[in-house]
N, C-alpha and C positions, 0 to 999 in steps of 0.2 A: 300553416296550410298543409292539409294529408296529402303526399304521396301518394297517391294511389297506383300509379301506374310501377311503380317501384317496389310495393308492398307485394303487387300479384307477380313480380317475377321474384321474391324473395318464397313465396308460395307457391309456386311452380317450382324452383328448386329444392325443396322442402322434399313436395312430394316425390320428385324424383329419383332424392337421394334415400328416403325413406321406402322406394317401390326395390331399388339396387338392392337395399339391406334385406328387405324380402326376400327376394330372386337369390340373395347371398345362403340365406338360412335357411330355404324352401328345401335343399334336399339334405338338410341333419335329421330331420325328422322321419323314421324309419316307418312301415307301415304296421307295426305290431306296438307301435305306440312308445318306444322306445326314440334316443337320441344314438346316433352310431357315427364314425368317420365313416368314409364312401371307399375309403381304401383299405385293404385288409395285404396281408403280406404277400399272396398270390401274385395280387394285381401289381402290386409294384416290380414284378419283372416283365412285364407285359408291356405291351402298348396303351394307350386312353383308349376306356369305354367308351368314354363321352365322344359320341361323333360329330361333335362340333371341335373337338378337341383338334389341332394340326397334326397332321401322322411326321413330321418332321420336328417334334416338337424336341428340344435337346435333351440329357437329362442332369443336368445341372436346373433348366426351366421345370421338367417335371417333382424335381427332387423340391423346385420352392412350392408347385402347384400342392404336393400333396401332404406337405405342411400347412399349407392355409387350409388347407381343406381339414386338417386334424384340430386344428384352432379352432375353428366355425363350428365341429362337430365333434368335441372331445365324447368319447367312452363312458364317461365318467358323470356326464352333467345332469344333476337331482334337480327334481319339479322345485325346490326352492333358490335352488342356484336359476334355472327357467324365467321363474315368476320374478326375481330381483332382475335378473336382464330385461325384461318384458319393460318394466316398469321405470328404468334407469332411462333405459334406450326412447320409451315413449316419452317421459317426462323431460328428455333433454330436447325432444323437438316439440315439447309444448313449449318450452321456457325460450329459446328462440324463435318463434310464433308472436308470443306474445310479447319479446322484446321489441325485435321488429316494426309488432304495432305501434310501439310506444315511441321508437326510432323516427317513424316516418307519418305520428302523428295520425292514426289513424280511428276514427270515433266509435266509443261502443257500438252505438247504434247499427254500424254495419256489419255489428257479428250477434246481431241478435239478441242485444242486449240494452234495455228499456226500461224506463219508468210502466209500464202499461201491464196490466196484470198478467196479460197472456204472453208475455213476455220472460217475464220474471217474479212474478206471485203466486198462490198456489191456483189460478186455475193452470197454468202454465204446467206446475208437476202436477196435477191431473190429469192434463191431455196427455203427456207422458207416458205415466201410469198405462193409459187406456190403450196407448200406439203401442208401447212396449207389450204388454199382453198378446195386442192382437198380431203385432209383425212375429213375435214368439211363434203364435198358434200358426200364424203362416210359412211357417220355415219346416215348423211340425210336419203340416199337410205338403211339403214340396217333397220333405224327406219321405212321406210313405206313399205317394208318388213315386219316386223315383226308383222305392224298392218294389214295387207293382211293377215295374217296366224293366226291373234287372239293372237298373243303375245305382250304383254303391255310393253313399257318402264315403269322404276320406273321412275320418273323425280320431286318426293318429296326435294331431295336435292336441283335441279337447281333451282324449285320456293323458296326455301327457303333462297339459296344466291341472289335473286335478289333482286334492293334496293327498295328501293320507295320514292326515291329522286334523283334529279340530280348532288346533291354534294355525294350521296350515289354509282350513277354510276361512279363518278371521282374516287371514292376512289376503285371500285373495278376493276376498268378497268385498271389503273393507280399505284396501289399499291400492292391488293391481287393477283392479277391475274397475273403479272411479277413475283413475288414471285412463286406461284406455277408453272409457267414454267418454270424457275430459278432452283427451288432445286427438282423438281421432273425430268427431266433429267440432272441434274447433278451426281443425284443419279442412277437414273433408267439407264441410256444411258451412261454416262461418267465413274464413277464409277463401275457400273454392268458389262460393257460391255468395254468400253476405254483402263481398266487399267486391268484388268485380263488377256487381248488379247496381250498388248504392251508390260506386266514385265511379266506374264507367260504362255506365248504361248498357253492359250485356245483358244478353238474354235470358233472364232466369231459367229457364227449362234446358237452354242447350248448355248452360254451366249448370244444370243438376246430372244431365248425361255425363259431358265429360267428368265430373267429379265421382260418378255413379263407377263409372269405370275403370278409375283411378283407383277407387276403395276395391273393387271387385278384386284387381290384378294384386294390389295387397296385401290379399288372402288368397295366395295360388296355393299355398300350404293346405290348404282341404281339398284339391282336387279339382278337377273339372266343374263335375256338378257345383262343389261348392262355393264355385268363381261363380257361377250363375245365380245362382242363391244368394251370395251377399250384395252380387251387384243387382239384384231385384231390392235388396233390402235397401240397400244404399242408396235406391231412387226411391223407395217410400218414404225414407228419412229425409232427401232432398225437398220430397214434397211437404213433409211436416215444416220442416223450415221453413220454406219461401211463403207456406199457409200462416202459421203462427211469430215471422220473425222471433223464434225462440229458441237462444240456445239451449235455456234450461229445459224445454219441453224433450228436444231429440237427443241431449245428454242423458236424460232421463229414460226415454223410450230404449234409447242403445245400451245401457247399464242392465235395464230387464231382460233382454236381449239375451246377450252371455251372461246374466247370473242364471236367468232359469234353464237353461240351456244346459247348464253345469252340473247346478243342484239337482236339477229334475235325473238326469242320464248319468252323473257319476255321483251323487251324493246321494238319492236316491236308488238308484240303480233299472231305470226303467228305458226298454229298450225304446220302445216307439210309442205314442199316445194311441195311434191306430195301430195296433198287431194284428 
């Protein structure tokens, strides 16, 4: 008998501890595309920048705070040091995911995955295919938007996972990047959305919002605009699911997503499709 009720709080803790590690690594990533610690020897005579920080803070406390923060943001850490973290870290919350499933007895079926062609055959990666192009071209168009109106993408992260090597592109096109399409809608779409819909009759649409939103805060590492932009994505992708019960389709769609994103701006090197 599935658990259902048990699965989605195993899925809501996922996410959240998975949105913490976000928020945790949101500020190592420097704006020159670089990785840097937040503390430099200055500041450590000083008080916290951070004004959330307590101005009574001891320094025995500061001395642990800016330690963890040298951890989180070592000096030192190379786009393949990045990409194996990336892909450890994603890969450990797929694999509890889908133990979980397995745990609490819960049916393919509610993660979008079928006998039915559209499901899991190739018209399935053709819709893909076609969502993935066009959510691309639409991220295109948000971004030369947004520089029309004086609003900067962050894009610190994307230079920062790109390789600088051709065995560097294998590994990320080929390894990290099926991973993160993999377990980020497994989670985000399948899990978030799939399985609250099929074992307890939520609302499809308002678990594509909240999951929309979930993804969006995810990627606070691109910025402002960029939260708005994926959580646009993140509900078109909600939509392909709930249209096609398919996980394969928006695995698919989301894979095109960040490869051509990647390839097109740092492999190729082209700034904007509209300049």
């Amino acid at each position: 008998m599935p658990e259902w009720a048990a699965f989605v709080g195993l899925t809501g803790f996922l996410l959240t501890a998975l949105l913490g590690l976000a928020r945790l690594s949101q500020g190592a990533v420097r704006s020159d595309g670089g990785v840097s610690s937040t503390v430099d020897s200055t500041s450590m005579a000083t008080e916290p920048q951070d004004p959330t920080l307590p101005r009574f803070e001891t320094q025995r406390a500061a001395a642990q705070r800016r330690q963890m923060q040298d951890t989180l943001a070592p000096s030192d850490l190379s786009t393949g040091a990045l990409l194996a973290n990336v892909a450890f870290t994603q890969g450990l919350f797929g694999v509890l995911l889908v133990a979980g499933a397995f745990y609490f007895e819960i049916p393919a079926s509610a993660f979008g995955i079928t006998a039915d062609a559209l499901s899991t055959g190739l018209p399935a990666i053709a819709v893909g295919i076609g969502a993935g192009v066009g959510f691309w071209l639409g991220n295109e168009l948000a971004a030369a938007l947004a520089d029309g109106f004086g609003v900067a993408f962050d894009e610190s992260l994307r230079e920062l996972l790109a390789p600088d090597s051709a065995g560097g592109w294998v590994v990320l096109l080929g390894g990290v990047l099926p991973v993160i399409a993999i377990v980020e809608e497994l989670l985000f779409r399948a899990a978030a959305i799939g399985v609250p819909v099929a074992g307890l009759d939520a609302p499809a649409w308002a678990m594509a919002i909240v999951a929309s939103v979930a993804f969006a805060l995810g990627h606070g590492a691109q910025g402002r605009m960029g939260i708005v932009v994926t959580g646009t994505l993140g509900l078109a992708l909600a939509g392909l699911f709930i249209a096609t019960n398919s996980l394969l389709a928006v695995v698919v769609a989301h894979y095109l997503v960040n490869a051509l994103e990647l390839i097109v701006h740092e492999g190729l090197g082209v700034d904007r499709l509209w300049a």
